[in-house]
Every structure is written in C-alpha cells, then in structure tokens.
C-alpha positions as CSV (number, residue, x, y, z in Angstrom):
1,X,-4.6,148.4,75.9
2,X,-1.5,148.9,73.9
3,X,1.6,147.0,75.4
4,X,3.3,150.2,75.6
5,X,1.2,151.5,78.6
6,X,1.9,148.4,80.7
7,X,5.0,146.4,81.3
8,X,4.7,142.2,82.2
9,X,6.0,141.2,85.7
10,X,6.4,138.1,87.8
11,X,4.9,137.3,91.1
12,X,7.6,136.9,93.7
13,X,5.7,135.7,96.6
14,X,2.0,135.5,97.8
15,X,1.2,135.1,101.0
16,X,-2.4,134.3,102.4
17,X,-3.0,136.6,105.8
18,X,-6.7,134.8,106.5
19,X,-9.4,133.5,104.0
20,X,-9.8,137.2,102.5
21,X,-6.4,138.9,102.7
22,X,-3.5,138.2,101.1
23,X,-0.2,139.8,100.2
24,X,1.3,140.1,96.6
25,X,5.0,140.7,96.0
26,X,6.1,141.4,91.9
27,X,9.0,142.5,90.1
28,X,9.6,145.6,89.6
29,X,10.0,147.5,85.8
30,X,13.3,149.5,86.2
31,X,11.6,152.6,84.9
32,X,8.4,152.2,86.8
33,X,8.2,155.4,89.0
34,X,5.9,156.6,92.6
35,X,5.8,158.7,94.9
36,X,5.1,156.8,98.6
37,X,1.4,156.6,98.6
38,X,0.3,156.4,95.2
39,X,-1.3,153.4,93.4
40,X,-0.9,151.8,90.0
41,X,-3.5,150.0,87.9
42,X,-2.9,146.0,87.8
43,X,-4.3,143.5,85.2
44,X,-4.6,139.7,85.6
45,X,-5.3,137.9,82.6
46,X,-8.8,135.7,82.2
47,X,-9.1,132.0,81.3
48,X,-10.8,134.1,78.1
49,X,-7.9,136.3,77.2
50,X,-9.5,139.2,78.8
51,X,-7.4,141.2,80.6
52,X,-9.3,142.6,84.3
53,X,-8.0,145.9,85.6
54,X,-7.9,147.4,89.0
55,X,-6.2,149.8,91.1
56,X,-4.1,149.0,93.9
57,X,-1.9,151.1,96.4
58,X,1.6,150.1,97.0
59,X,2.9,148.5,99.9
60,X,6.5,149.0,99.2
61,X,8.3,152.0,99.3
62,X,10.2,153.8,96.2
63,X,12.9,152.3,97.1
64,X,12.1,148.7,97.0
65,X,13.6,146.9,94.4
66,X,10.0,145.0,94.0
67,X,6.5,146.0,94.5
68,X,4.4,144.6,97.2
69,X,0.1,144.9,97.3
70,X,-2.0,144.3,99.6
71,X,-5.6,142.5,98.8
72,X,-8.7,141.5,99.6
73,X,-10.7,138.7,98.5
74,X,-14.4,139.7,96.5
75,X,-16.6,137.1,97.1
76,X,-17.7,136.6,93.0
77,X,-15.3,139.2,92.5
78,X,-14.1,139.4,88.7
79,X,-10.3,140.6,89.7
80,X,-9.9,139.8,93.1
81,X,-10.9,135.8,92.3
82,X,-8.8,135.7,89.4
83,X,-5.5,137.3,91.6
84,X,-5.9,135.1,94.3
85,X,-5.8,132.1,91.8
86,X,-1.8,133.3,90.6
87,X,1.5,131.4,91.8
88,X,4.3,132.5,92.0
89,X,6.4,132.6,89.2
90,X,2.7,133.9,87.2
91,X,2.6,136.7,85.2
92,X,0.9,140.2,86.3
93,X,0.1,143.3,84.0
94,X,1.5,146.3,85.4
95,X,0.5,149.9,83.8
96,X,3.8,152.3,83.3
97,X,2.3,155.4,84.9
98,X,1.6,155.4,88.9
99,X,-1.5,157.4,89.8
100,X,-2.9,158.9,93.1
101,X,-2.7,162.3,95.1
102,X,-2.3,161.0,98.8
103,X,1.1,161.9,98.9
104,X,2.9,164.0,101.2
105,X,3.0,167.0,99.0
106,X,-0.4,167.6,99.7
107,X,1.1,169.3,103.0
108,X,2.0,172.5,103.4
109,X,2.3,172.5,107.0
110,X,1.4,171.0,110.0
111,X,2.9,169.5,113.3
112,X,1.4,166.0,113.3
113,X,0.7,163.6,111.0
114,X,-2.3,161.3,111.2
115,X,-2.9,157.9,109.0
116,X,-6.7,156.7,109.3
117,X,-7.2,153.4,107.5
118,X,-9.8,150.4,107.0
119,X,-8.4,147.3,105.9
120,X,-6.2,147.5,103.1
121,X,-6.4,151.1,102.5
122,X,-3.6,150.6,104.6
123,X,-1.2,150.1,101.8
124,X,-0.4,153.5,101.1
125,X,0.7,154.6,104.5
126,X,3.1,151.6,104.7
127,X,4.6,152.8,101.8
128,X,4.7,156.5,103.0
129,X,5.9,154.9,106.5
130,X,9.2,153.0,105.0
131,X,10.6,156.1,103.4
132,X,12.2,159.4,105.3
133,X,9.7,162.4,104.4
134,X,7.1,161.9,106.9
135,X,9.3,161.7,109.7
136,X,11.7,164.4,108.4
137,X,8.4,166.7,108.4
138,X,6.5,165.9,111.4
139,X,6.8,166.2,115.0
140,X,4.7,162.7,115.9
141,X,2.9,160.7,113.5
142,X,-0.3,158.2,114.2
143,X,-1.2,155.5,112.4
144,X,-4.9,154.4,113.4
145,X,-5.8,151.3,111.7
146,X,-9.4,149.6,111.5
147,X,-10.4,146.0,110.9
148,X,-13.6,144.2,111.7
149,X,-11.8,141.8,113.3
150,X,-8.8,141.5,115.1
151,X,-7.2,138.6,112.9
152,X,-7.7,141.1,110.1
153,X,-5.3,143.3,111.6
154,X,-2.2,143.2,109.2
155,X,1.5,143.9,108.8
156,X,1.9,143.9,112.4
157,X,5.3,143.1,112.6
158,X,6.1,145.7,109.8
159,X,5.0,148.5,111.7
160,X,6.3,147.1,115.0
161,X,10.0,147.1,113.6
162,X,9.7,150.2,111.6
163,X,11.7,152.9,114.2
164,X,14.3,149.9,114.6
165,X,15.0,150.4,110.7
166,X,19.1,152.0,110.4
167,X,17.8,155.1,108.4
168,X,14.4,156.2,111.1
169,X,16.1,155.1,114.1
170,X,16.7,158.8,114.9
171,X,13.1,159.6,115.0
172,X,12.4,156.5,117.6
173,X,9.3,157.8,119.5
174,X,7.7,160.1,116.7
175,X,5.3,156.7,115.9
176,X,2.1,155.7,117.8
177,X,0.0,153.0,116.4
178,X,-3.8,153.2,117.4
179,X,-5.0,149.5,116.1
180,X,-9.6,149.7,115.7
181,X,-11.7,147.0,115.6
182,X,-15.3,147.1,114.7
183,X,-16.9,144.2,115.4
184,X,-15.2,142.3,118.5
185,X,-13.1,143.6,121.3
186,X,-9.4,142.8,120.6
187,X,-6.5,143.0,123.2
188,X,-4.9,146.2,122.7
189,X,-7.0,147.2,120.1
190,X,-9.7,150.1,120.6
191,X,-13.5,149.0,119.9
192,X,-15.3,151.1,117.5
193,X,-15.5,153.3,114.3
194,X,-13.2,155.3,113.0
195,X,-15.9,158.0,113.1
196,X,-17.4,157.4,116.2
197,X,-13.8,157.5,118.4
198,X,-13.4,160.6,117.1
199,X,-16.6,162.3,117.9
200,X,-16.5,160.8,121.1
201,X,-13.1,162.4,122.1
202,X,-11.6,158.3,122.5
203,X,-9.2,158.6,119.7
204,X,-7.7,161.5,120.5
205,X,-7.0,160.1,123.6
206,X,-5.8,157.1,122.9
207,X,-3.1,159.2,120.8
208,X,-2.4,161.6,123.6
209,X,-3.2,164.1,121.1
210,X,-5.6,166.7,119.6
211,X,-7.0,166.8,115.9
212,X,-6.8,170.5,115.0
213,X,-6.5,172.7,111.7
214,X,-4.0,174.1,113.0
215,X,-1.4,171.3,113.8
216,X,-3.0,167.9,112.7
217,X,-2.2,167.0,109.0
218,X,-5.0,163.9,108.3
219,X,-4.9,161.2,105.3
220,X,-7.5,158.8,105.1
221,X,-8.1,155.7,103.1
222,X,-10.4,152.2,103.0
223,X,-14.2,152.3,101.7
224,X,-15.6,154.8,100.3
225,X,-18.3,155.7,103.1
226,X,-16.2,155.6,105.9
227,X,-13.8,158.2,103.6
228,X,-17.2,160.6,103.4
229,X,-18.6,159.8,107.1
230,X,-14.2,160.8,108.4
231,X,-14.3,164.0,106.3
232,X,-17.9,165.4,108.0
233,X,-16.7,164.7,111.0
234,X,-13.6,166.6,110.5
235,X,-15.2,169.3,108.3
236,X,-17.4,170.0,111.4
237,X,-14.1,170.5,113.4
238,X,-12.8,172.9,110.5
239,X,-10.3,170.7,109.3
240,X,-11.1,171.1,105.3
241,X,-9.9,169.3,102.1
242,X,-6.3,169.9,100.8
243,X,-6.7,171.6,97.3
244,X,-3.7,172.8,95.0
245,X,-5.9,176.0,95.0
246,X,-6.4,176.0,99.1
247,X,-4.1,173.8,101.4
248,X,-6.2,172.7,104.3
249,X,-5.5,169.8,106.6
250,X,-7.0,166.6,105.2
251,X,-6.0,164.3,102.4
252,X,-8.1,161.6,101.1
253,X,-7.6,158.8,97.9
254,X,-10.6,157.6,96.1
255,X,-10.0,154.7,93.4
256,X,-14.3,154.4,92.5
C-alpha cells in the first residue's frame, strides 16, 4: 500500500481491560475525517516487514483530538497478537479514508434509539454516544450490551458519566443501559442472548419499552451470527433493513 493512503501515528496509551481486551489510544492525522460510528482500517507492522491490516471501529468521537480502539485478543491471531505486543510511544498505520455505514444517517425517523452490542462491537456506539446527534434526534435511547462474562463488561465508567458531560446534560434521563451476560449471572446484568431476551419479551422489559417499526430505530454490531440471528428476529417483527433505496428501522456494520 502506497504511503499516500495511510498516515503513521503513535500509540498514546494502552490499557489491558482482562487477558483478552484491551484499549488503544493513537494520535490523530489532522485531516483524518468520520462520522461517529464508522471504522478505519489499522496496520501493525511484522517482525518481517509485512504490514497486517484490519478494521476497527472508533471509540472516540469526531471530536477527539486522538483516536481510541477497542480490541480483542485472537488466540494465534496474525493482527491482534502483533497489536497487543505495541508500547506506547510505537508506531501504528492508519488508512486516510474512514469507512462504515452505521451512522446515524441511516435514520429517517423514529422515536427511540436502540444500540445492541457483543463485545467490542461496542466501539461504535461509544463513539455515536459522546457526540450530540443521537440525543438531539431521539426521545430515549438504549444501549444493551453483551459479554460472556461479567468482567468482560467494558467502559463502564464511560457510559456511567456520559449524561453528566456539560454539552448532554440537558438530555439527562434519555439514556438506559441494559448490560447482558451470556454465560454467568452478573449483578445487575440480565442473563441471556441478545436474541433470546428479545423473543422472550425480557428485553423489552428491562427497557420499559417496546421494539416496533414504527418508533424503535435499532443498530447492531459484534459477531457476525449474532448480527444474522438479531435481524431474523426483528425481520419477524417487521422491523426491516435500512437501505438508501427503502429506509426501514434497523442498521447493522459488517467488517467480514
């Protein structure tokens, strides 16, 4: 890849979260440009010379004057081995152009705003979350959040102090954070699938809310199968894809 499509910045912090998460904080290019919600393509570079690519949501909101990611650790993976290896002060490829489509534009409409998220396909929503749009637009937002465990329940204290922030605290309230685990109960954390609380009626609520096409705007992101199992069981409710062509009421990000 030509140096022109990527520009070289410095790791500003790292911080390990448990033995397979950890947060990465970079400069930031003064022309490098997202909307909240989008990702951009990071490279690390080998003990070879080779340069490994991957995709990766921001954390950090347009605003920030540095980019944060969040990250988990492949066991054997190529990237994710060689990114948890950097110090600060290291040196991380980052392309010029930011990618993605699970933005807030995908939205015509709609009353409430739901974030569904497995591990750290919670990146984007944080990002969406720091900045003014979403609660400018929506009546009451949820942000429902799956781990398998509950120590892999991150950015706690980010969300906490969110409607405390100067610029949201006039939409105080409008927030309600619906923490999931998977595999072990977790005080104050529901037990259970994102898919399964929803066909069961539990999420819903938990939120003190309905998910309908006609008021509930819904982005989802994490694995790939629990992207496809969330849409099904939405689909079945009539709550549809969100195309340029045909708005409809769910959002989704796919990096495979």
């Amino acid at each position: 890849m030509s140096d022109e499509k990527f520009t070289r910045q410095r790791l500003l912090a790292v911080h390990t979260l448990t033995p397979n998460l950890f947060t990465l904080r970079t400069t930031r290019d003064p022309g490098f440009r997202f909307q909240a919600g989008q990702f951009a393509r990071l490279g690390v570079t080998k003990a070879d010379g080779s340069v490994a690519w991957r995709a990766y949501s921001m954390v950090s909101s347009p605003y920030d004057e540095f980019l944060e990611f969040f990250s988990v650790v492949v066991p054997g993976g190529e990237f994710t081995s060689e990114l948890s290896r950097l110090q600060v002060g290291d040196e991380l490829l980052i392309e010029r152009q930011a990618f993605g489509y699970l933005t807030l534009d995908r939205f015509a409409d709609g009353r409430d705003l739901w974030l569904l998220a497995t591990g750290t396909g919670l990146a984007p929503f944080l990002s969406i979350l720091q900045g003014f749009e979403a609660w400018e637009r929506f009546e009451r937002i949820f942000l429902v959040y799956s781990a398998r465990h509950g120590k892999d329940l991150a950015y706690g204290d980010l969300i906490a102090g969110l409607e405390s922030r100067d610029y949201l605290a006039e939409h105080a309230g409008k927030l309600t954070f619906i923490p999931l685990t998977s595999r072990e109960a977790w005080p104050g954390a529901l037990q259970g699938r994102i898919t399964d609380l929803i066909a069961s009626g539990e999420l819903e609520r938990a939120a003190g809310a309905e998910l309908s096409p006609e008021h509930s705007r819904v982005m989802i992101c994490g694995n790939p199968e629990m992207i496809d199992d969330t849409r099904k069981v939405l689909k079945a409710r009539d709550m549809n894809l969100s195309l340029s062509r045909r708005p409809g009421a769910v959002a989704v990000e796919t990096y495979w």
